[in-house]
Structure formats: C-alpha cells, structure tokens
PDB file of N, CA, C and O in Angstrom, chain B, residues numbered from 101:
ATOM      1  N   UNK B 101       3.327 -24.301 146.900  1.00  0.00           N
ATOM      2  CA  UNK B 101       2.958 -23.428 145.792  1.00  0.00           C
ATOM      3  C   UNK B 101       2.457 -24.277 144.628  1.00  0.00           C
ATOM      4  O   UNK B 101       2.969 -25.386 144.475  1.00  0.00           O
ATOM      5  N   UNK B 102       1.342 -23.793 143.651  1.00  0.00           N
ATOM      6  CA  UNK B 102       0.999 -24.445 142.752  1.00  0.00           C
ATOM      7  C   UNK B 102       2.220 -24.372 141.723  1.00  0.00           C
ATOM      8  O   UNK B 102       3.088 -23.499 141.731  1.00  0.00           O
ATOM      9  N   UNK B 103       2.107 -25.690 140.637  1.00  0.00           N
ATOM     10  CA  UNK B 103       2.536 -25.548 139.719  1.00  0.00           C
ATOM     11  C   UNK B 103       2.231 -24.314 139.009  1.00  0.00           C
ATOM     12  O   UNK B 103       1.275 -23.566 139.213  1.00  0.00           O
ATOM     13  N   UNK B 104       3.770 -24.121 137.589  1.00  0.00           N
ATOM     14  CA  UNK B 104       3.712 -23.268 136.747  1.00  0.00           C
ATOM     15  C   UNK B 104       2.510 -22.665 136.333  1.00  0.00           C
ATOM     16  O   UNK B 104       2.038 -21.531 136.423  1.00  0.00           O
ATOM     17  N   UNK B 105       2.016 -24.119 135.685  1.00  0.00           N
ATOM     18  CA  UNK B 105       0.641 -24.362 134.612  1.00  0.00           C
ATOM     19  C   UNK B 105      -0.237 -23.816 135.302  1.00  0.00           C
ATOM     20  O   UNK B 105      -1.063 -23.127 134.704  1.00  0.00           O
ATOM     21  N   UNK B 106      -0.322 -23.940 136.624  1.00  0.00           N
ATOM     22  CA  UNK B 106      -1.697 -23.526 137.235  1.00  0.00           C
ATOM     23  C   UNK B 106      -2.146 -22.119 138.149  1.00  0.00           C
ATOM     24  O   UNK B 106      -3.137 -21.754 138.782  1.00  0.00           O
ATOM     25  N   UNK B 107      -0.441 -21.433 137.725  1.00  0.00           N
ATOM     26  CA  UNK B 107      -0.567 -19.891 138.191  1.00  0.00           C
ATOM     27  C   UNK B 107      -0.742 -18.897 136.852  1.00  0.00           C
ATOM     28  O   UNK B 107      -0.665 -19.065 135.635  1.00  0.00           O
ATOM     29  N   UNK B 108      -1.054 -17.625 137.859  1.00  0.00           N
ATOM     30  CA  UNK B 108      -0.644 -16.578 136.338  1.00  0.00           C
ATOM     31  C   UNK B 108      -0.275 -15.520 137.124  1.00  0.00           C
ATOM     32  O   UNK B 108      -0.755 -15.375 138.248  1.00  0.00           O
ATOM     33  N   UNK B 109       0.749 -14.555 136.524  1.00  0.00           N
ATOM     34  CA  UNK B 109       1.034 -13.583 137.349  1.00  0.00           C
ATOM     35  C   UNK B 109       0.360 -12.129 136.961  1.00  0.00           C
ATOM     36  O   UNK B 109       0.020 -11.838 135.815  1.00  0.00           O
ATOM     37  N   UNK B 110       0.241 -11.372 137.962  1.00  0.00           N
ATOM     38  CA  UNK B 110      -0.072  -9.758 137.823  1.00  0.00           C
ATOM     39  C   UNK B 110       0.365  -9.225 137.236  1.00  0.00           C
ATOM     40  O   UNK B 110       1.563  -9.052 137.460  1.00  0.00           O
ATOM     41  N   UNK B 111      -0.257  -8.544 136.023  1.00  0.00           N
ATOM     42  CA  UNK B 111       0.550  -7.582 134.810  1.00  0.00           C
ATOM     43  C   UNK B 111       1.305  -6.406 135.971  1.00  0.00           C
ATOM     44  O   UNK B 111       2.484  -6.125 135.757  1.00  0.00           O
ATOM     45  N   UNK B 112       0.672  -5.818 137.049  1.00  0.00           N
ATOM     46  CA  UNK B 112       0.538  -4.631 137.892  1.00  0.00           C
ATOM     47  C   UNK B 112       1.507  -4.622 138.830  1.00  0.00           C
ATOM     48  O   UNK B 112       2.396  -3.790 139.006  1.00  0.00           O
ATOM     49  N   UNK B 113       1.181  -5.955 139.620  1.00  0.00           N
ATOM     50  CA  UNK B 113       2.406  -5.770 140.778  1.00  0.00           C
ATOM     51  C   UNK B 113       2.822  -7.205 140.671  1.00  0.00           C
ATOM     52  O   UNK B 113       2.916  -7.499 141.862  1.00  0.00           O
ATOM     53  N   UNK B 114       3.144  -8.333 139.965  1.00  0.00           N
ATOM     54  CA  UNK B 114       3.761  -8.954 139.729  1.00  0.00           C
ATOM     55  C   UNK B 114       3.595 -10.126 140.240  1.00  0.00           C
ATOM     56  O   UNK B 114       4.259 -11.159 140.154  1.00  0.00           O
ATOM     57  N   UNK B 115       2.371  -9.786 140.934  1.00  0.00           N
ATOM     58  CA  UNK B 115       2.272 -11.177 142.408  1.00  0.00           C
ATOM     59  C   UNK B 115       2.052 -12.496 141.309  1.00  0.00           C
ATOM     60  O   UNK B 115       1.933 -12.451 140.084  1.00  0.00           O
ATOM     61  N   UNK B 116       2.049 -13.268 141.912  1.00  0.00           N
ATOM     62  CA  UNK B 116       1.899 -14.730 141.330  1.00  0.00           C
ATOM     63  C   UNK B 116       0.450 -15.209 142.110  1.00  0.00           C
ATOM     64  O   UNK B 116       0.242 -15.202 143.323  1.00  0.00           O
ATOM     65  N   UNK B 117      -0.381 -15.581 141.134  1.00  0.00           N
ATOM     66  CA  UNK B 117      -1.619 -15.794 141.718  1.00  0.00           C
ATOM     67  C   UNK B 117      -2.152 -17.331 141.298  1.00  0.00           C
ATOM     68  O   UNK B 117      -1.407 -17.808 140.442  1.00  0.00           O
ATOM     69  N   UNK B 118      -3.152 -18.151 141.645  1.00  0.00           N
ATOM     70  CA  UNK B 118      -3.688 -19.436 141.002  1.00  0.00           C
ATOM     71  C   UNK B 118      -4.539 -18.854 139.775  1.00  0.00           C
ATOM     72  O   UNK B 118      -5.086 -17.760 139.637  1.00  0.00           O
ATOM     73  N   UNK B 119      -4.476 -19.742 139.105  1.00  0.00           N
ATOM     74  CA  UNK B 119      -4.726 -19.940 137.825  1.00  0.00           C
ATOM     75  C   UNK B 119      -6.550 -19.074 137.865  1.00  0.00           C
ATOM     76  O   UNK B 119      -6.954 -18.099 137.231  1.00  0.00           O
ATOM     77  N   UNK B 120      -7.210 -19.889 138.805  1.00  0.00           N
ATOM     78  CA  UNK B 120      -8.767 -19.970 139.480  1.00  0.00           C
ATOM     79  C   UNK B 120      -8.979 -18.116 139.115  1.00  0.00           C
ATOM     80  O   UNK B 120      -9.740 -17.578 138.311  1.00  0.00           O
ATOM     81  N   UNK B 121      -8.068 -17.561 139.979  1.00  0.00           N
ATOM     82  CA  UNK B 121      -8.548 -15.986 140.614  1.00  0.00           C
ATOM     83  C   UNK B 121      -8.860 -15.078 139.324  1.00  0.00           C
ATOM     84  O   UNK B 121      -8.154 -15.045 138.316  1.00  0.00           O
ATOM     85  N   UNK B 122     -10.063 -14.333 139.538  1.00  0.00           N
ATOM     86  CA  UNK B 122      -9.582 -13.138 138.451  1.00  0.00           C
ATOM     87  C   UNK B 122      -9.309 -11.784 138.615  1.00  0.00           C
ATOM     88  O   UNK B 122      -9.344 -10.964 137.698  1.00  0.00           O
ATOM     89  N   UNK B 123      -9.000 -11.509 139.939  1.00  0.00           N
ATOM     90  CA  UNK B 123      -8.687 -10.459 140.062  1.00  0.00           C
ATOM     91  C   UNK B 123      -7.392 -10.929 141.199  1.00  0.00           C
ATOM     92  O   UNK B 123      -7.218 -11.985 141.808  1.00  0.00           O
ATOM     93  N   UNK B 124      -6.671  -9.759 141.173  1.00  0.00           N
ATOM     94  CA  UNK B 124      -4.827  -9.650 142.064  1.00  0.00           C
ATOM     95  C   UNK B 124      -5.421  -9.855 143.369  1.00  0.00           C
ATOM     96  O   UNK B 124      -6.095  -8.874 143.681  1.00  0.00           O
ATOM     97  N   UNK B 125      -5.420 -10.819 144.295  1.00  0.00           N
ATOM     98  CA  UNK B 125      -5.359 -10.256 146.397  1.00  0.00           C
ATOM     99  C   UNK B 125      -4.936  -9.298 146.641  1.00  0.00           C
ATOM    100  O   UNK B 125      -5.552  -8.491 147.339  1.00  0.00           O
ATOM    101  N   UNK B 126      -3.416  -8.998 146.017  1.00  0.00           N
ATOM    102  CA  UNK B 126      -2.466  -8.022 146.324  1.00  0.00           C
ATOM    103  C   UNK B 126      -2.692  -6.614 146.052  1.00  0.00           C
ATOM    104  O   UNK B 126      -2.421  -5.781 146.917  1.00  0.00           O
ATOM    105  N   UNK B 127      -3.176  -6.269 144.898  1.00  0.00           N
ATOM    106  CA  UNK B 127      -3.434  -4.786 144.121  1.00  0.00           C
ATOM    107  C   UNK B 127      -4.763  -4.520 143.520  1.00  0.00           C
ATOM    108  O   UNK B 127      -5.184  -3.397 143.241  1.00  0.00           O
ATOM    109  N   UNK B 128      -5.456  -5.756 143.323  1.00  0.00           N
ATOM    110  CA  UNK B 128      -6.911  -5.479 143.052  1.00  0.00           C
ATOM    111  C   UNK B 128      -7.346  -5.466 141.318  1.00  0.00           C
ATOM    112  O   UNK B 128      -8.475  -5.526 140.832  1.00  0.00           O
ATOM    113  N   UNK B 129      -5.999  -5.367 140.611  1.00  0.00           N
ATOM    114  CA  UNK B 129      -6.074  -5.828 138.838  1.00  0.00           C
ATOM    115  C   UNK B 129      -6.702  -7.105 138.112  1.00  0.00           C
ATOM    116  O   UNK B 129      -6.689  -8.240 138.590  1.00  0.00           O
ATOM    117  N   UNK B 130      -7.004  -6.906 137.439  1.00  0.00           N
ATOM    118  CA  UNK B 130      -8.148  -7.778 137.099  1.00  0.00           C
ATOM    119  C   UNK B 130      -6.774  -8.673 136.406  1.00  0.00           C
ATOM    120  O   UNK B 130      -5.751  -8.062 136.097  1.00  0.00           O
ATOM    121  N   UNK B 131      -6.862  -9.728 136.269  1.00  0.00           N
ATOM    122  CA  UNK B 131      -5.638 -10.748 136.005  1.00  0.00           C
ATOM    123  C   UNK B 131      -5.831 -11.502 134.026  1.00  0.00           C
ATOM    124  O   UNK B 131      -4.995 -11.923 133.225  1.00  0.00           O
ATOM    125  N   UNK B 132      -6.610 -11.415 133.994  1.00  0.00           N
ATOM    126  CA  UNK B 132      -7.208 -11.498 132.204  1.00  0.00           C
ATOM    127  C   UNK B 132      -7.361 -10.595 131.321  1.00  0.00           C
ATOM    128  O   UNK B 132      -8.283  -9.798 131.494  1.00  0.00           O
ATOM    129  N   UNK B 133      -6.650 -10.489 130.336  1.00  0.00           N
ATOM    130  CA  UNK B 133      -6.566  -8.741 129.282  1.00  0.00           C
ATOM    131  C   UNK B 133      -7.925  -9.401 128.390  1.00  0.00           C
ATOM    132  O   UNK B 133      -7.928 -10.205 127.457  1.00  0.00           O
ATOM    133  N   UNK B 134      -8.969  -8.757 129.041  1.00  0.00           N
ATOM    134  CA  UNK B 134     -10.666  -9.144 128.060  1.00  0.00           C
ATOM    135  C   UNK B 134     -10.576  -7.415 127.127  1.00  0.00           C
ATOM    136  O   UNK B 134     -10.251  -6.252 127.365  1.00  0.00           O
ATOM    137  N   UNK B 135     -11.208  -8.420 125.772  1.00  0.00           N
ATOM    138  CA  UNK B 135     -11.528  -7.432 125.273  1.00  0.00           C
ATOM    139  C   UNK B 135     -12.922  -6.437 125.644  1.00  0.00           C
ATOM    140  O   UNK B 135     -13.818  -7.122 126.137  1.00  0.00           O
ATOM    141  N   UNK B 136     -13.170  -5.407 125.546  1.00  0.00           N
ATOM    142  CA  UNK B 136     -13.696  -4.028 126.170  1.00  0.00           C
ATOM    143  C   UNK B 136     -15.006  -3.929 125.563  1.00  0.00           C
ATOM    144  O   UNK B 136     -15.966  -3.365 126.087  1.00  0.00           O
ATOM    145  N   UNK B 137     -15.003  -4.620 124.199  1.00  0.00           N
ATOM    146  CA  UNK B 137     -16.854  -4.906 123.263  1.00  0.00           C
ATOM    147  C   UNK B 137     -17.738  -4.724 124.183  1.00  0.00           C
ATOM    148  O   UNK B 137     -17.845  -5.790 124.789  1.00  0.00           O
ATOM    149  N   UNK B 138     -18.550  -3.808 124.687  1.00  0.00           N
ATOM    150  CA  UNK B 138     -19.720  -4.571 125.376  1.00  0.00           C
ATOM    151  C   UNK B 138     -20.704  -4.736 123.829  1.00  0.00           C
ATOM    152  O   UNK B 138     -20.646  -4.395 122.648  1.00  0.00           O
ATOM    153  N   UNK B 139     -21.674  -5.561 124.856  1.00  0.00           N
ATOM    154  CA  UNK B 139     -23.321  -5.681 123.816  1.00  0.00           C
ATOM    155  C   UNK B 139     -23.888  -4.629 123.756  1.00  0.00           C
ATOM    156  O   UNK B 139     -23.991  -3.773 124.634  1.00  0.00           O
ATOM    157  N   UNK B 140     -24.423  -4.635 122.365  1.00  0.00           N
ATOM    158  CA  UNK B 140     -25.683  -3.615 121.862  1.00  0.00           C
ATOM    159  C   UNK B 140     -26.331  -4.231 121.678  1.00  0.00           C
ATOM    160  O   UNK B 140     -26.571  -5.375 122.064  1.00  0.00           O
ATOM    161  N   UNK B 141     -26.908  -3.339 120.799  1.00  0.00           N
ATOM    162  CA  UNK B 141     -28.269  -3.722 119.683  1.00  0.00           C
ATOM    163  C   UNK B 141     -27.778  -4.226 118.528  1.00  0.00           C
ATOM    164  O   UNK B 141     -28.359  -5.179 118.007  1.00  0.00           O
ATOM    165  N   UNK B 142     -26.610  -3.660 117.932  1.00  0.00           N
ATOM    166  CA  UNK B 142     -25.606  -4.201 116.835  1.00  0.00           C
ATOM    167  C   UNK B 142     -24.995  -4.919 116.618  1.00  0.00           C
ATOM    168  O   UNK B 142     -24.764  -5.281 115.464  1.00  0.00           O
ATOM    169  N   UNK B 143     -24.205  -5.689 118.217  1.00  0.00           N
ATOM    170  CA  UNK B 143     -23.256  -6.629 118.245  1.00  0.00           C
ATOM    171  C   UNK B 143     -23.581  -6.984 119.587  1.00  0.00           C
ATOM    172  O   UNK B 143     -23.972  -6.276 120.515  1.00  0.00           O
ATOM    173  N   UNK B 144     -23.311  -8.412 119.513  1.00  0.00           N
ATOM    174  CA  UNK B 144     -23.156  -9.632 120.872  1.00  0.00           C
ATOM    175  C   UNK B 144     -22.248  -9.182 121.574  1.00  0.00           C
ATOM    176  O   UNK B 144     -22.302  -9.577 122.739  1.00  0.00           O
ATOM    177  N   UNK B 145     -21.307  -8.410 121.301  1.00  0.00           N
ATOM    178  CA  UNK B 145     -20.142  -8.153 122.613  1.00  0.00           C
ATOM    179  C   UNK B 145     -19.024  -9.167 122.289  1.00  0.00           C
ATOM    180  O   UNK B 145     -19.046 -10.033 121.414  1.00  0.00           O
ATOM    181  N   UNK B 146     -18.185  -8.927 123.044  1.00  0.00           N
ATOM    182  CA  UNK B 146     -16.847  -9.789 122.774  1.00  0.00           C
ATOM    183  C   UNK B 146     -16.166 -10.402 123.523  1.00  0.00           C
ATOM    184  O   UNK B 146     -15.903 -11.590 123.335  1.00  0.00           O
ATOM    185  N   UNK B 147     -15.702  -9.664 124.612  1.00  0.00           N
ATOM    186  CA  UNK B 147     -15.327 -10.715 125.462  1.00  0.00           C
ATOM    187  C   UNK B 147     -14.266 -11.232 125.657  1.00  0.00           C
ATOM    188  O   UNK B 147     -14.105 -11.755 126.760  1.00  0.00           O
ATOM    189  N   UNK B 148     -13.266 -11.272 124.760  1.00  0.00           N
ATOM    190  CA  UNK B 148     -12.222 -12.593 124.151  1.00  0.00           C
ATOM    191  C   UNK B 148     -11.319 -12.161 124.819  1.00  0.00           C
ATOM    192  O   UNK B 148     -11.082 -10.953 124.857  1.00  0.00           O
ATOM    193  N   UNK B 149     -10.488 -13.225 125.614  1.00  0.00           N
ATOM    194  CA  UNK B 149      -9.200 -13.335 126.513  1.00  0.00           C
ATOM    195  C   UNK B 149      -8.238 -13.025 125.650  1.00  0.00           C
ATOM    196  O   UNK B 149      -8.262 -13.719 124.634  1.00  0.00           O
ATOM    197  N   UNK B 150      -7.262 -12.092 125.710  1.00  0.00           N
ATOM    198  CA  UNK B 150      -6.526 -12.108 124.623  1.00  0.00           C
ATOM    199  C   UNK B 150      -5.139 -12.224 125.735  1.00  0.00           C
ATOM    200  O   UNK B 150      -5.125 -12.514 126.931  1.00  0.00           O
ATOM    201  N   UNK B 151      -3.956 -11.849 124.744  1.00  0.00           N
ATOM    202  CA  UNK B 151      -2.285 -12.212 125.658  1.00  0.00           C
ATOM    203  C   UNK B 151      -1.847 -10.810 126.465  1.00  0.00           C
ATOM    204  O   UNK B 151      -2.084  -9.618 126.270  1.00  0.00           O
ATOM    205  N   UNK B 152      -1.081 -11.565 127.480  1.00  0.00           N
ATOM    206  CA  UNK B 152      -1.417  -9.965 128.201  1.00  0.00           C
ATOM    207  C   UNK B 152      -1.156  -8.941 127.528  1.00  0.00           C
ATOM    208  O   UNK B 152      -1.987  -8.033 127.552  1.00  0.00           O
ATOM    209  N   UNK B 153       0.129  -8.773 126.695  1.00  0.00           N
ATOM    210  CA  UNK B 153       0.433  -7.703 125.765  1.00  0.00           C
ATOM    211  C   UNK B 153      -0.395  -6.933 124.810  1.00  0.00           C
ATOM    212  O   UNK B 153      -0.168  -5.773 124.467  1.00  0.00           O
ATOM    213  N   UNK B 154      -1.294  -7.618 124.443  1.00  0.00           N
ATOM    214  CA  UNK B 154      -2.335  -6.665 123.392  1.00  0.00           C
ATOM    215  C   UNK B 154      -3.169  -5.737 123.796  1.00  0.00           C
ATOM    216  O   UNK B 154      -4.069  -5.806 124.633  1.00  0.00           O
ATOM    217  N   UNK B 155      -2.794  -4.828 123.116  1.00  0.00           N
ATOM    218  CA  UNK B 155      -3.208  -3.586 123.457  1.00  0.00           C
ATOM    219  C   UNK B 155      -4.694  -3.328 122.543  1.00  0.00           C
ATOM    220  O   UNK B 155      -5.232  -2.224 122.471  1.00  0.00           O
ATOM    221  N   UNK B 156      -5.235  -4.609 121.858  1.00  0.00           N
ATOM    222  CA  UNK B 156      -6.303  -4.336 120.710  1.00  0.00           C
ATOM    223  C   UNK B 156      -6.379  -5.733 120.959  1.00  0.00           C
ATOM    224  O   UNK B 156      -5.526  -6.473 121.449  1.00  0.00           O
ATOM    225  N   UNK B 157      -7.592  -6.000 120.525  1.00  0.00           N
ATOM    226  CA  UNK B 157      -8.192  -7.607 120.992  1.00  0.00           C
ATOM    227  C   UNK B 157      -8.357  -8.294 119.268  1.00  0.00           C
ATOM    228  O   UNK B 157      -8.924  -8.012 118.212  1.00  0.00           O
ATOM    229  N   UNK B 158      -7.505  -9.284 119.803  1.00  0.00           N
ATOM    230  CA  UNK B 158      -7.369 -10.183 117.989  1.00  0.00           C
ATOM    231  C   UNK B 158      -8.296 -10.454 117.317  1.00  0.00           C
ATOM    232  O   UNK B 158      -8.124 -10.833 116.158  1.00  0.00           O
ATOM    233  N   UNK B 159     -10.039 -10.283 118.090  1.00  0.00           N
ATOM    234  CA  UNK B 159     -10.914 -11.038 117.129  1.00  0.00           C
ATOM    235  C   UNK B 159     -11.757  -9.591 116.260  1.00  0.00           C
ATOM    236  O   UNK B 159     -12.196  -9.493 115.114  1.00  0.00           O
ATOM    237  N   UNK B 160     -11.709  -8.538 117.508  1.00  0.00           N
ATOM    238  CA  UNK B 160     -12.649  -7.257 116.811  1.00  0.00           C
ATOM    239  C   UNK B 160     -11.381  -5.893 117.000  1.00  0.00           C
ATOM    240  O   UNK B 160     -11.427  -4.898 116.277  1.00  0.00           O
ATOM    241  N   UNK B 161     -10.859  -5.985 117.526  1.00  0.00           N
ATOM    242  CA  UNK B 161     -10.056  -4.496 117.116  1.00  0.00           C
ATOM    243  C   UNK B 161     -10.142  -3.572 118.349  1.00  0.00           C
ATOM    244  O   UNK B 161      -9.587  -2.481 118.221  1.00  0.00           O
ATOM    245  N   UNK B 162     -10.715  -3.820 119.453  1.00  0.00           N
ATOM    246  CA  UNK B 162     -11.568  -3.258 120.527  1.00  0.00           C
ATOM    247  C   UNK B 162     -10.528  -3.141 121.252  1.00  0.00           C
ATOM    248  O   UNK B 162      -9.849  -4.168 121.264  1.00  0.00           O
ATOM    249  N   UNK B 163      -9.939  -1.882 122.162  1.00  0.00           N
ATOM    250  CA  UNK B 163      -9.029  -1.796 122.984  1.00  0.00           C
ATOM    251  C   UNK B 163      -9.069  -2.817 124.236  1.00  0.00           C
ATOM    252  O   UNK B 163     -10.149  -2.640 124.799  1.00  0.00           O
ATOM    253  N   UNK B 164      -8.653  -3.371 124.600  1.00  0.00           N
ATOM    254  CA  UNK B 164      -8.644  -4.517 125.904  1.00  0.00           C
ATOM    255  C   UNK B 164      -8.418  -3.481 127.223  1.00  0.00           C
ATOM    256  O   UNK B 164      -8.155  -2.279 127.198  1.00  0.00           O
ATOM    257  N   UNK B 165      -8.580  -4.226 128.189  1.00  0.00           N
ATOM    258  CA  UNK B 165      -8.767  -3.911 129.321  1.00  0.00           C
ATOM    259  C   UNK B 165      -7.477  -3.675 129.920  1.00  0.00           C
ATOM    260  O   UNK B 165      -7.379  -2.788 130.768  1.00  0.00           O
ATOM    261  N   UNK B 166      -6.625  -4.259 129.633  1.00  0.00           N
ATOM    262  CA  UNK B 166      -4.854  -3.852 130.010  1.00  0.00           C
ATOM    263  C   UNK B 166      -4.391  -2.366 129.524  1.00  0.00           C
ATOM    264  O   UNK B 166      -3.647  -1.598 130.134  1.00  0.00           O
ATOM    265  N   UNK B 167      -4.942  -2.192 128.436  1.00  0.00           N
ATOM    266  CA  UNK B 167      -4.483  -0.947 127.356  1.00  0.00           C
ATOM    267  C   UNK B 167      -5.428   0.086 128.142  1.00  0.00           C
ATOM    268  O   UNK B 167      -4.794   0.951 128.746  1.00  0.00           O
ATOM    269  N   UNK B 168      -6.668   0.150 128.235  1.00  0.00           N
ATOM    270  CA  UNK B 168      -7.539   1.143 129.152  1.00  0.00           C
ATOM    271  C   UNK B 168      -7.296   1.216 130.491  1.00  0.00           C
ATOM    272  O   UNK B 168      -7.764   2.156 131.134  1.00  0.00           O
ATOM    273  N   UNK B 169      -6.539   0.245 131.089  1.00  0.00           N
ATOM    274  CA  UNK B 169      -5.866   0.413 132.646  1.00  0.00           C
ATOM    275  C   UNK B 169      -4.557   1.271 132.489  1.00  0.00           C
ATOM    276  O   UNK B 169      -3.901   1.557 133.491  1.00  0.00           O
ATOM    277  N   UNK B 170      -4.351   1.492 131.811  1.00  0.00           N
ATOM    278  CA  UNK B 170      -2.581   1.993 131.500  1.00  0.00           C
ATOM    279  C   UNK B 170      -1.373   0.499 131.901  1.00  0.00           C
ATOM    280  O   UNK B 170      -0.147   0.520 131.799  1.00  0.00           O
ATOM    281  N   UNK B 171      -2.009  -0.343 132.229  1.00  0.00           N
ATOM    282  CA  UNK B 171      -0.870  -1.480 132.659  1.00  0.00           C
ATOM    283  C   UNK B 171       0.391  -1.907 130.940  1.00  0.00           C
ATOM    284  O   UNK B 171       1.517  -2.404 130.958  1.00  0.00           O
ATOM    285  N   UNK B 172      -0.418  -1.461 129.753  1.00  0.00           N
ATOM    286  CA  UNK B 172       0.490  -1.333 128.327  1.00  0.00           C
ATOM    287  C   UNK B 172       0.427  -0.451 127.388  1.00  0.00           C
ATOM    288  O   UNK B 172       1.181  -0.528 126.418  1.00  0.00           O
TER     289      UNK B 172
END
C-alpha cells in the first residue's frame, strides 16, 4: 500500500485511493472538492481545489462540487 502522503480517501464510500486518481474505482466520486465557476464572458472560471469540507470555495464563494453532490 502507498504511503499516507500519497493516498486520499473517498468523501462517498471511504475507499482509500492513490494520490494520482481523480475519480473513486469503487463508487465513481470524483475525489477533489473543485470549485463549480465555470468560464464566461465575465470571468475565467475557477477551478480551485478546496478541503473536502467546504461547502463554498475559499477564493469566489461558488458552491463546490462536494456540496452539489450531496456528499456535505
């Protein structure tokens, strides 16, 4: 098994995955809480990895992708 440092686990079903993956083998959850910004005409989009817990992304306010899955 990889080291600590180099796993992350499934908000969803808990699996323990490598660091590398971005989505679960196990359940199919995307494994990174990105914020939800897309691009316009107005704004570049956002993007930003935030902690799994945030339910609002620290740089623009934008619901994240954990919070629109129901996983928080």
């Amino acid at each position: 098994m990889a080291e600590k440092n180099e796993t992350q686990t499934c908000v969803r079903c808990k699996y323990v995955a490598v660091k590398e993956d971005r989505y679960c083998i196990r359940c199919g959850a995307p494994l990174k809480n990105k914020c939800t910004k897309e691009k316009s005409l107005m704004h570049k989009g956002c993007y930003k990895v935030n902690k799994a817990d945030a339910k609002y992304c620290a740089d623009c306010g934008t619901e994240t992708t954990f919070s629109q899955l129901g996983f928080i």
